[in-house]
C-alpha positions as CSV (number, residue, x, y, z in Angstrom):
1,X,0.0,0.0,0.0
2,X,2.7,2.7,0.7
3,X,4.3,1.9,-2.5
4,X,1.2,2.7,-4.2
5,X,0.9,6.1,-2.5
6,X,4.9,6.4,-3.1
7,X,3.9,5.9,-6.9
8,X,1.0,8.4,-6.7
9,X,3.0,11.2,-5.0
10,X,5.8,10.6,-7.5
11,X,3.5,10.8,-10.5
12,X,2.2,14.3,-9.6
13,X,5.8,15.5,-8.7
14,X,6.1,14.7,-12.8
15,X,2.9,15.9,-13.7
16,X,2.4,17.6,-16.9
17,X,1.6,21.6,-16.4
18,X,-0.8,21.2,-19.1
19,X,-2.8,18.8,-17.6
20,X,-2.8,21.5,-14.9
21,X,-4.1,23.5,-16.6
22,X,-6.4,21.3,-18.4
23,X,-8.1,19.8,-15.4
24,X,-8.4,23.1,-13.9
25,X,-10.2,24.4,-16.9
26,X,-12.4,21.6,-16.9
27,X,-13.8,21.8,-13.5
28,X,-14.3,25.7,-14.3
29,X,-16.7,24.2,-17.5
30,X,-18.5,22.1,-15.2
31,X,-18.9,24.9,-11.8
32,X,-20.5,27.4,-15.1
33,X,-22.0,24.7,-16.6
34,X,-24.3,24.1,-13.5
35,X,-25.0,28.0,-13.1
36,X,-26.0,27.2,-16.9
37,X,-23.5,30.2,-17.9
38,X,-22.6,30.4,-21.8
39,X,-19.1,30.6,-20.3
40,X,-18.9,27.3,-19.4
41,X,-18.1,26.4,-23.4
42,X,-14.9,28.5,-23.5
43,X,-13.6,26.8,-20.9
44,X,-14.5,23.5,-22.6
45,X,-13.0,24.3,-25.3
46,X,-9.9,25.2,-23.7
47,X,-9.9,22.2,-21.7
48,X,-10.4,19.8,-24.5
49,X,-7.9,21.2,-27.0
50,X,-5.3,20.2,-24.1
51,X,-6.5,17.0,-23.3
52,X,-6.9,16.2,-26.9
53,X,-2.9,16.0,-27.3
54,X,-2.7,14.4,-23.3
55,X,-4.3,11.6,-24.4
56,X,-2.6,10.6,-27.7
57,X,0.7,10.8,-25.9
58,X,-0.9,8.1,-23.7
59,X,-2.0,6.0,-26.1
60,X,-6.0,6.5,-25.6
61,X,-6.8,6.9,-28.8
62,X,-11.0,6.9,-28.5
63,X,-10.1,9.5,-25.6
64,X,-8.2,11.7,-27.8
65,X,-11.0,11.4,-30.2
66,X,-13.3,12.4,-28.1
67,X,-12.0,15.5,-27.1
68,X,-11.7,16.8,-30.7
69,X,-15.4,15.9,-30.7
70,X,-15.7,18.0,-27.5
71,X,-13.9,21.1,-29.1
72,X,-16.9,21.1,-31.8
73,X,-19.5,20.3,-29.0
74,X,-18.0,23.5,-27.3
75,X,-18.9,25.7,-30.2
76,X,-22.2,23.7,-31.0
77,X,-23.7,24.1,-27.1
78,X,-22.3,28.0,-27.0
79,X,-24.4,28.7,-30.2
80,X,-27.7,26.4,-28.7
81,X,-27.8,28.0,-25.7
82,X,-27.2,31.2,-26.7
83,X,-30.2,30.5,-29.8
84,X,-32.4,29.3,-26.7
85,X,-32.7,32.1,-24.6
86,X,-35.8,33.7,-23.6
87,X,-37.0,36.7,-22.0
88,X,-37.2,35.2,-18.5
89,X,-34.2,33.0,-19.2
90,X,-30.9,34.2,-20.6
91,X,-30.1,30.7,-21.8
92,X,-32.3,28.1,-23.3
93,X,-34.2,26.0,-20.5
94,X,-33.8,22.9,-19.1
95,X,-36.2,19.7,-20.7
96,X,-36.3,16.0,-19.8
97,X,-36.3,12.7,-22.0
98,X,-38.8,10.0,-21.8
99,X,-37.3,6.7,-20.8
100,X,-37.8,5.1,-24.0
101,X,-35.6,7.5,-25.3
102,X,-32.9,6.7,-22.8
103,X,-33.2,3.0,-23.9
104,X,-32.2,3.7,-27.2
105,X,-29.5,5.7,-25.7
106,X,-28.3,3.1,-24.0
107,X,-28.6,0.6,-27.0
108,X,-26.6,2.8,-28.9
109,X,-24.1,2.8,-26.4
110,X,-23.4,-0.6,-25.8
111,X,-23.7,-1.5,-29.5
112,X,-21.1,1.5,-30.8
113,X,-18.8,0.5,-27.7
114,X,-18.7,-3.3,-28.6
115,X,-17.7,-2.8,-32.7
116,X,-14.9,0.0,-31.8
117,X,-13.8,-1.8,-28.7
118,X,-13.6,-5.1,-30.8
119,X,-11.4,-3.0,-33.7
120,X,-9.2,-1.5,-31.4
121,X,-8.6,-4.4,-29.7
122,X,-8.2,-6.2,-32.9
123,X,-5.8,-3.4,-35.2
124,X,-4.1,-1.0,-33.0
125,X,-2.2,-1.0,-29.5
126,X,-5.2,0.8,-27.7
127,X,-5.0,0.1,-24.1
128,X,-8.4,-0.9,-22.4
129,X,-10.1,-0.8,-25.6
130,X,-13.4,-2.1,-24.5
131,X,-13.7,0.6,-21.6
132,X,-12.0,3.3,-23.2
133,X,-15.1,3.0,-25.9
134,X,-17.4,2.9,-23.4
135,X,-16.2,6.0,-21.9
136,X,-16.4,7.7,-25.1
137,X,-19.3,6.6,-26.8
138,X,-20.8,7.3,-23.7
139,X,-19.3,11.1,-23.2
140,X,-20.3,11.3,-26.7
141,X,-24.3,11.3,-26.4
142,X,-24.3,12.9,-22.7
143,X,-22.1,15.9,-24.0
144,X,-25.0,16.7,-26.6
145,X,-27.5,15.8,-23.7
146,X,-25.6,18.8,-21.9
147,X,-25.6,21.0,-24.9
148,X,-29.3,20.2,-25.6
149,X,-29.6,20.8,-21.9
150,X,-31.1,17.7,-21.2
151,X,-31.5,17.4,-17.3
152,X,-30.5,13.1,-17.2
153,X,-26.6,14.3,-18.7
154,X,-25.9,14.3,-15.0
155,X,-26.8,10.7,-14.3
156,X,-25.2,10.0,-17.3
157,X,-22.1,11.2,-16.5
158,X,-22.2,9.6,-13.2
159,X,-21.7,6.4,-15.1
160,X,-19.2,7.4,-17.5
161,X,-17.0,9.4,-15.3
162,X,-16.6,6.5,-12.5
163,X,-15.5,4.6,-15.7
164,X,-13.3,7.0,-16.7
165,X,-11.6,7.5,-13.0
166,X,-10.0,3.4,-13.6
167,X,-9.1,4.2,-17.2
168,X,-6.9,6.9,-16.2
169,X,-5.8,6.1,-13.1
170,X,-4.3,2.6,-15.2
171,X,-2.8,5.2,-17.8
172,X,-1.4,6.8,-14.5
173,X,-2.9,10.3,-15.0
174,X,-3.6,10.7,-11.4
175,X,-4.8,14.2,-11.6
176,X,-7.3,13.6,-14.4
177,X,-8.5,10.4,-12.2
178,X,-9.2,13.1,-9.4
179,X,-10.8,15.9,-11.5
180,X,-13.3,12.9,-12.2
181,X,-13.8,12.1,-9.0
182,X,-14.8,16.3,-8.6
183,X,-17.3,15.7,-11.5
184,X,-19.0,12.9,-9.8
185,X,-19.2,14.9,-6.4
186,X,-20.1,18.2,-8.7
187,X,-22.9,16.3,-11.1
188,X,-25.0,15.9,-8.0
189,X,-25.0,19.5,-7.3
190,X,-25.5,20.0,-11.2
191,X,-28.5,17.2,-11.1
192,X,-30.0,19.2,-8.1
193,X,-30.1,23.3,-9.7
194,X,-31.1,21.9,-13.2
195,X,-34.2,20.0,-11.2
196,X,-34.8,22.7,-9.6
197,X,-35.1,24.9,-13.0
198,X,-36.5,22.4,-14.6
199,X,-39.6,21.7,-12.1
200,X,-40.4,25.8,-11.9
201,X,-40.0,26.3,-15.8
202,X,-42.9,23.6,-16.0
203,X,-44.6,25.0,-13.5
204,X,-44.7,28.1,-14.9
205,X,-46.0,26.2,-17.9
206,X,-48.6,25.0,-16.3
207,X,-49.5,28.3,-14.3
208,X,-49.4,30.4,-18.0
209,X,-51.9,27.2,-19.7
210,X,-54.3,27.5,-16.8
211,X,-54.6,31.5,-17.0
């Protein structure tokens, strides 16, 4: 056990600046992103471009991948939530999915994580291909659930990001590991202000169609 924490300590004596950066980036994305501040994509995108290269030098290649898939999301979500707004809400507002929805989300999922996890596995020196897919895939859909401002991206992510905390804690990106571990503490908190939005914007609704 104390060589474990020996290795830890060591590890973020070596740490890369960038991912410094990069992590601290991210959890300023996901403090704004619960306030539901526009802001929040800038910092995304700065986050991402970083961890984009962080990855690759790591050898997660669906990792990488899906932070150049997060820069575009950055842009996408800035424009959709500023093209949402209304005059009682400076962004656009919060909605829920059905649950059949979500099992098609879930279907997908499983189904795009078992082909690419089976072709990395198969054609390129991926490590953890299966879980590496499943993280992505995953971050994939619940990053446009976020943009769409779909209030379930925060039980996603729950999911996905205790995933994610043994894929790079095995690539031995300690801090990354632990700015997971402040997005499942923080997506609770996210879960509880969008609820909260979300349950007075419909009953608003349902005050304004009963005047």
């Amino acid at each position: 056990m104390d060589s474990i924490y020996a290795n830890i300590l060591a590890s973020f004596a070596a740490m890369s600046p960038w991912e410094v950066v990069a992590v601290a980036l991210g959890i300023a994305y996901l403090v704004l992103a619960m306030r539901q501040s526009n802001w929040c994509w800038y910092a995304a995108f700065g986050s991402t471009a970083i961890f984009s290269w962080l990855f690759w030098d790591v050898s997660l290649v669906m990792e990488s991948a899906l932070n150049v898939y997060y820069l575009i999301m950055a842009i996408y979500g800035w424009w959709v939530w500023r093209s949402g707004a209304t005059e009682q809400q400076a962004t656009r507002p919060v909605v829920s999915w059905r649950w059949p929805r979500h099992l098609v989300v879930v279907l997908l999922v499983l189904m795009l994580t078992a082909v690419s996890g089976y072709l990395l596995d198969n054609n390129t020196q991926a490590a953890m291909p299966y879980l590496d897919s499943f993280t992505t895939w995953g971050s994939v859909i619940t990053t446009y659930m976020v943009a769409r401002k779909v209030l379930e991206n925060w039980l996603y992510w729950q999911v996905f990001n205790s995933c994610a905390i043994v894929l790079y804690i095995d690539r031995e990106l300690y801090l990354t590991a632990l700015l997971m571990s402040v997005y499942l503490v923080l997506a609770v908190l996210g879960w509880l202000m969008w609820r909260r939005d979300y349950q007075q914007s419909q009953h608003h609704a349902g005050a304004v169609a009963a005047a």
